[in-house]
C-alpha positions in Angstrom: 0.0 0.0 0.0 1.7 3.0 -1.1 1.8 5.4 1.4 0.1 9.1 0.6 2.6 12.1 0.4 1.6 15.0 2.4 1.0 18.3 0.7 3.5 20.9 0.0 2.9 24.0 1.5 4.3 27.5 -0.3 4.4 28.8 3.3 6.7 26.7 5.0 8.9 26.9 2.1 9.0 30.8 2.5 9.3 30.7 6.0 12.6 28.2 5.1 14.1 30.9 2.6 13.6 33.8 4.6 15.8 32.2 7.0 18.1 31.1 5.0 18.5 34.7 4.1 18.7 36.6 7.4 21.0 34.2 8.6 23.7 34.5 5.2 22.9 38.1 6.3 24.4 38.0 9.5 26.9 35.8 8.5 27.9 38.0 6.0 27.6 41.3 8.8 30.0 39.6 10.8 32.4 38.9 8.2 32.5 42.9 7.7 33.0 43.8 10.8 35.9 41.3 11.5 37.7 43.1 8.3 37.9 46.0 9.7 39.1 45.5 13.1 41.6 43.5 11.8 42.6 46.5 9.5 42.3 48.6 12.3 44.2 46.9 14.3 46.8 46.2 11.8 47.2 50.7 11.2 50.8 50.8 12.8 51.2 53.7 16.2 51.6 57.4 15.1 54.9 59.3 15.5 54.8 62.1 17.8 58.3 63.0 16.9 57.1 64.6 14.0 54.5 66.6 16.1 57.2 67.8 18.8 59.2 69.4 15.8 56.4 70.9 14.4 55.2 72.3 18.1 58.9 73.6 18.4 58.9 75.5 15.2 56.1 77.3 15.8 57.5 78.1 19.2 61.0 78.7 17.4 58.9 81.8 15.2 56.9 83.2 17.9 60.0 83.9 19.8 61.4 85.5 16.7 57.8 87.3 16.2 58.4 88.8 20.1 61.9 90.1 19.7 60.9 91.7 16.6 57.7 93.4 18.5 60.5 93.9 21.1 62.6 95.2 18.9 60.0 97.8 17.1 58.8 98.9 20.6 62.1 100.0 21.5 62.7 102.3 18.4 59.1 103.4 18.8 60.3 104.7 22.4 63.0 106.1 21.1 61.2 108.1 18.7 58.1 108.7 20.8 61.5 110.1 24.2 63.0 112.2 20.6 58.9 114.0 19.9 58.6 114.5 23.3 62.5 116.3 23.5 61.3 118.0 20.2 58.5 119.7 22.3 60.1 120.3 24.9 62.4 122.7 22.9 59.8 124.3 20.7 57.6 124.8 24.4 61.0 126.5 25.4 61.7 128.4 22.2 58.3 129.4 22.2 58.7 130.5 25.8 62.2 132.6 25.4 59.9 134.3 22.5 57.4 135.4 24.3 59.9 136.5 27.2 62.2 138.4 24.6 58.4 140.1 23.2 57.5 140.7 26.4 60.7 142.6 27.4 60.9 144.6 24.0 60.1 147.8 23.1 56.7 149.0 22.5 55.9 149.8 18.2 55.8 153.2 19.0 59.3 153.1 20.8 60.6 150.7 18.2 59.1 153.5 15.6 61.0 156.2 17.7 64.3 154.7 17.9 64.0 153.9 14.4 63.5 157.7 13.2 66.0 158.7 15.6 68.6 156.5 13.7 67.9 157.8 10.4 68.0 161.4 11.7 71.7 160.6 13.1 72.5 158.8 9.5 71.1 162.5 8.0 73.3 164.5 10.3 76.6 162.1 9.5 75.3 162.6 5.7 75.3 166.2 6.0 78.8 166.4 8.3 80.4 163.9 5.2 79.3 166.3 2.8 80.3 169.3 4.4 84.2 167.6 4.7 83.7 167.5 0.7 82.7 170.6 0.4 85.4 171.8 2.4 87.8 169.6 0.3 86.1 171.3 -2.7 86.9 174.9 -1.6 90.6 174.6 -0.9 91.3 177.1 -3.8 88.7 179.4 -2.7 85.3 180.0 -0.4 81.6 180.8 -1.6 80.2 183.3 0.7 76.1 183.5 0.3 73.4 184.7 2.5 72.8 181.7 5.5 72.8 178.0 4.0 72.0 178.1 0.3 73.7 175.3 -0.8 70.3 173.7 -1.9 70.5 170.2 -3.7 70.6 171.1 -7.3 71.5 167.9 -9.1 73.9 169.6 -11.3 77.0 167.2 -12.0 79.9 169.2 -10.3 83.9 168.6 -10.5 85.7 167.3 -13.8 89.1 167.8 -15.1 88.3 170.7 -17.3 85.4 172.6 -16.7 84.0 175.6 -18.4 81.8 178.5 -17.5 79.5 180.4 -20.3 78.2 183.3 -19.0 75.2 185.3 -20.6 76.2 189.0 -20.5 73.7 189.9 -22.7 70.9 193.2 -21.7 67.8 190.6 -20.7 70.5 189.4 -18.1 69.4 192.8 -16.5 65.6 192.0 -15.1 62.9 189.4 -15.9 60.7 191.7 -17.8 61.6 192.7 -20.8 59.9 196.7 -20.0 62.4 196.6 -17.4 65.0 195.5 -19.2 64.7 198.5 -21.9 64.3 201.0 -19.0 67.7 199.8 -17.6 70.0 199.4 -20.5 69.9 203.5 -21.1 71.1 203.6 -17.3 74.7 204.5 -15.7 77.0 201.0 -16.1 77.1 200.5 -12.1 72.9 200.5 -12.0 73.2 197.7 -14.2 75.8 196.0 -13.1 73.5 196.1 -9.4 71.0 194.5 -11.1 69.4 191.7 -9.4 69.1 189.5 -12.0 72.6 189.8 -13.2 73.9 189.6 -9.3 72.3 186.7 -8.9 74.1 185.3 -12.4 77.2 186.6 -11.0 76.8 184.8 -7.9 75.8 181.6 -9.9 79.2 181.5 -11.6 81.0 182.7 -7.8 79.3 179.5 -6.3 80.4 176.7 -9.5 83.9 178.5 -9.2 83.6 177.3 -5.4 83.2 173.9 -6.3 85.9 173.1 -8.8 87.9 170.1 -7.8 91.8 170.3 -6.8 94.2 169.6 -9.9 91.7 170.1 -11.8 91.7 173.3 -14.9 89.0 175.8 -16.3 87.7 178.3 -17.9 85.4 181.1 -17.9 83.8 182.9 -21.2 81.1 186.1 -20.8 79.0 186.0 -24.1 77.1 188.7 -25.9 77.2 189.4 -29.3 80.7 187.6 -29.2 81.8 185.4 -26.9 85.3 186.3 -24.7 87.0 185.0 -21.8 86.6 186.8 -18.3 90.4 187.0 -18.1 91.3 188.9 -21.6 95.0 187.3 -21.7 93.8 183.9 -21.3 91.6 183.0 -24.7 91.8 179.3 -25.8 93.8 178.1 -22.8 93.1 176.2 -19.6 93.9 177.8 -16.2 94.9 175.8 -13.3 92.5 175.9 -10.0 95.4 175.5 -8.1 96.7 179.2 -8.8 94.0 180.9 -6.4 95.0 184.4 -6.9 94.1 184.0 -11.2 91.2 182.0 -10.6 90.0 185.1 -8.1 91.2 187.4 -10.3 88.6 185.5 -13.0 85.3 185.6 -10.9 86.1 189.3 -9.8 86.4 190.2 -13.8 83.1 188.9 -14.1 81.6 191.2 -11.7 83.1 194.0 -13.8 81.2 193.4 -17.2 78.0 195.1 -18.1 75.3 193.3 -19.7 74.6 194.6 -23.0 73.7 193.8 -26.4 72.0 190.7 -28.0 72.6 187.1 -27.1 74.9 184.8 -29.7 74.4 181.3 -28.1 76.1 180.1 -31.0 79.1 181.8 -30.6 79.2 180.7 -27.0 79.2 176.8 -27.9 82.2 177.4 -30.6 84.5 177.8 -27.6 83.6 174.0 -26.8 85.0 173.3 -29.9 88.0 175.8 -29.9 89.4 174.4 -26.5 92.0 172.0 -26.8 91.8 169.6 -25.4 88.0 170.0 -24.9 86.2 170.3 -21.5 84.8 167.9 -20.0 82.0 169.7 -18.1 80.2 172.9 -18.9 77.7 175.3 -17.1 75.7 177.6 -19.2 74.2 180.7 -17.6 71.5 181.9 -19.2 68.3 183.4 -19.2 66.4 182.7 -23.3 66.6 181.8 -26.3 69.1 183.1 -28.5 68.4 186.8 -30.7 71.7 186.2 -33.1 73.8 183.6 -34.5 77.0 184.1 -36.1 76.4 186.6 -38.9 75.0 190.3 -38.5 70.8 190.4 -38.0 68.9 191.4 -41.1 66.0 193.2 -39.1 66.4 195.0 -35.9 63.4 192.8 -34.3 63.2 189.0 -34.3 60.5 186.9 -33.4 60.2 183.5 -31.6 60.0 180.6 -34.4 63.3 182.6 -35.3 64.9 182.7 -32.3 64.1 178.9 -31.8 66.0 178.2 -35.6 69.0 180.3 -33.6 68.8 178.0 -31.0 69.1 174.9 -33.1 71.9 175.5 -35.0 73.7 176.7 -31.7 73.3 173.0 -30.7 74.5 172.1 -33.6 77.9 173.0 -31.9 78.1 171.1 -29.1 81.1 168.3 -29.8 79.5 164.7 -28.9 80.5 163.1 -25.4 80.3 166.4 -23.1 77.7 167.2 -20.7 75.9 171.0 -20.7 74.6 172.0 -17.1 72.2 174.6 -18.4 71.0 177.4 -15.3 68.2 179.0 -16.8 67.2 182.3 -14.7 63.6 183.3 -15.8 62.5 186.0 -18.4 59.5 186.9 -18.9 58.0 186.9 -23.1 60.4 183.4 -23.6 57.8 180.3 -22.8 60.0 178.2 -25.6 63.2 178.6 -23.4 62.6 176.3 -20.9 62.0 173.2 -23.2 64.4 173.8 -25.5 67.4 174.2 -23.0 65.8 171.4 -21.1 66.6 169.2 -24.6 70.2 170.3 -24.2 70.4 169.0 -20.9 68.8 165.6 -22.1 70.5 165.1 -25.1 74.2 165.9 -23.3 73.2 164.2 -20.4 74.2 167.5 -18.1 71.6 169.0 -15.3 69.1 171.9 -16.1 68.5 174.0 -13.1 65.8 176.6 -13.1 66.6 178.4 -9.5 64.7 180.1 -7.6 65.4 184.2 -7.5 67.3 184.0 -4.0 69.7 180.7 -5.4 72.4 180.2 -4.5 
């Protein structure tokens, strides 16, 4: 009898493969974790050698780091002792300041003492220009009325110098009705003239001033021109002989102004010098009313006059200065210009004085 087979059930036979798979599961689980503790275990022990020279390294720069910090605090108290030195000598500078503005004159004093100096340097000025003048006047003295000697701006001195006097009749007065009234007078009126006194002294005062060693001449001038001392005509006198250069002023004072006025015939005796001065002073008082040839007409008016005048310039040799004293005359408003040109074109002074110079 053949035995019956039970029946298979899908159940149990799950149930078996389920098992079957958890437990590979945990076999396999366990394998893992065996691995890797013995890997673990197998890692050899780490070297703190390597560590320590690292750690001292470190330590090795950080005392570098600190000396340098050591090092950049000491130069910053050296600069920070030197600022505070550096203010302590500005605080005392600015103290010895104030001290020395404290204990110094007041503006007004300072002001004072300041004026005071420069009227002591104007004193020494005028004590230094009197020793020059006295040096000046070694050959002879200018006597005038108190202090005249007024700042004129004239170039004095030289090596030859030479005098042209105007002796002509407007020398006599500023206006010209005065000067016909005194030309028909006795020669001692006119020769008191004001006008031609104060010419004379004009001449009396450059004479003063002519430097030792030094030579000259003096012409009076008219209708010719001719030399105060009559011997002496085309020659140079020396300053150093007193009593002819005396004798030369007081001959002056012995002319009488007459005539017309040939300024041309004045500046030929730049020329005719020899050798030629080197400084001249022309006295006058107007243009000129002849030239070198005899008028045509008794009268002459101004534009001719002035054509007189600029062919008397013509004659002045190049290189040598013309002083020109102008006294005034009244009817003559071109004079003052024109002689002024002189002066310009020379390079010499022109002095218009006053009626109580010098």
């Amino acid at each position: 009898m053949r035995r019956q087979r039970r029946p298979l059930s899908a159940f149990s036979l799950s149930f078996l493969d389920i098992m079957s798979c958890g437990f590979g599961a945990v076999v396999l689980l366990f394998l893992i974790i065996k691995h890797q503790t013995d890997v673990a275990v197998a890692v050899p022990p780490y070297d703190l050698g390597v560590e320590l020279e690292m750690l001292g390294a470190e330590l090795e720069a950080a005392r570098d780091a600190l000396a340098a910090q050591h090092a950049q605090n000491t130069t910053d108290e050296s600069a920070l002792a030197a600022a505070a030195a550096a203010r302590d000598a500005a605080q005392a500078a600015l103290g010895a300041a104030r001290s020395a503005r404290d204990g110094r004159p007041s503006r007004a004093a300072e002001i004072a003492r300041l004026r005071a100096s420069i009227r002591q340097a104007e004193i020494d000025k005028r004590g230094l220009e009197a020793q020059i003048h006295e040096k000046s006047r070694a050959v002879r003295r200018f006597a005038g009325e108190g202090n005249r000697e007024y700042l004129t701006g004239i170039q004095l001195g030289g090596k030859r110098v030479l005098i042209l006097l105007d002796s002509s009749a407007s020398m006599l007065d500023e206006r010209i009705v005065n000067v016909v009234r005194k030309r028909n007078m006795d020669e001692a009126t006119r020769r008191a003239s004001p006008k031609w006194q104060q010419a004379l002294a004009t001449v009396d005062w450059i004479s003063a001033r002519f430097p030792p060693g030094s030579r000259y001449q003096i012409y009076t001038f008219a209708e010719r021109a001719r030399p105060a001392l009559a011997d002496t005509a085309g020659r140079w006198l020396d300053v150093a002989d007193s009593a002819r250069l005396n004798a030369a002023v007081a001959a002056t004072r012995e002319v009488v102004p007459n005539g017309g006025s040939s300024l041309e015939r004045a500046l030929l005796v730049v020329s005719e010098l020899d050798p030629p001065p080197d400084n001249v002073y022309l006295v006058t008082d107007g243009l000129p009313t002849l030239g070198t040839k005899p008028p045509a007409h008794n009268t002459i008016g101004g534009e001719a006059r002035l054509r007189l005048f600029e062919r008397a310039v013509t004659r002045i040799p190049e290189g040598i200065p013309v002083n020109v004293i102008l006294l005034p005359m009244e009817g003559d408003p071109m004079a003052p210009a024109a002689y002024w040109q002189i002066a310009l074109y020379t390079r010499g002074a022109f002095l218009s004085p006053a009626s109580d110079w010098p």
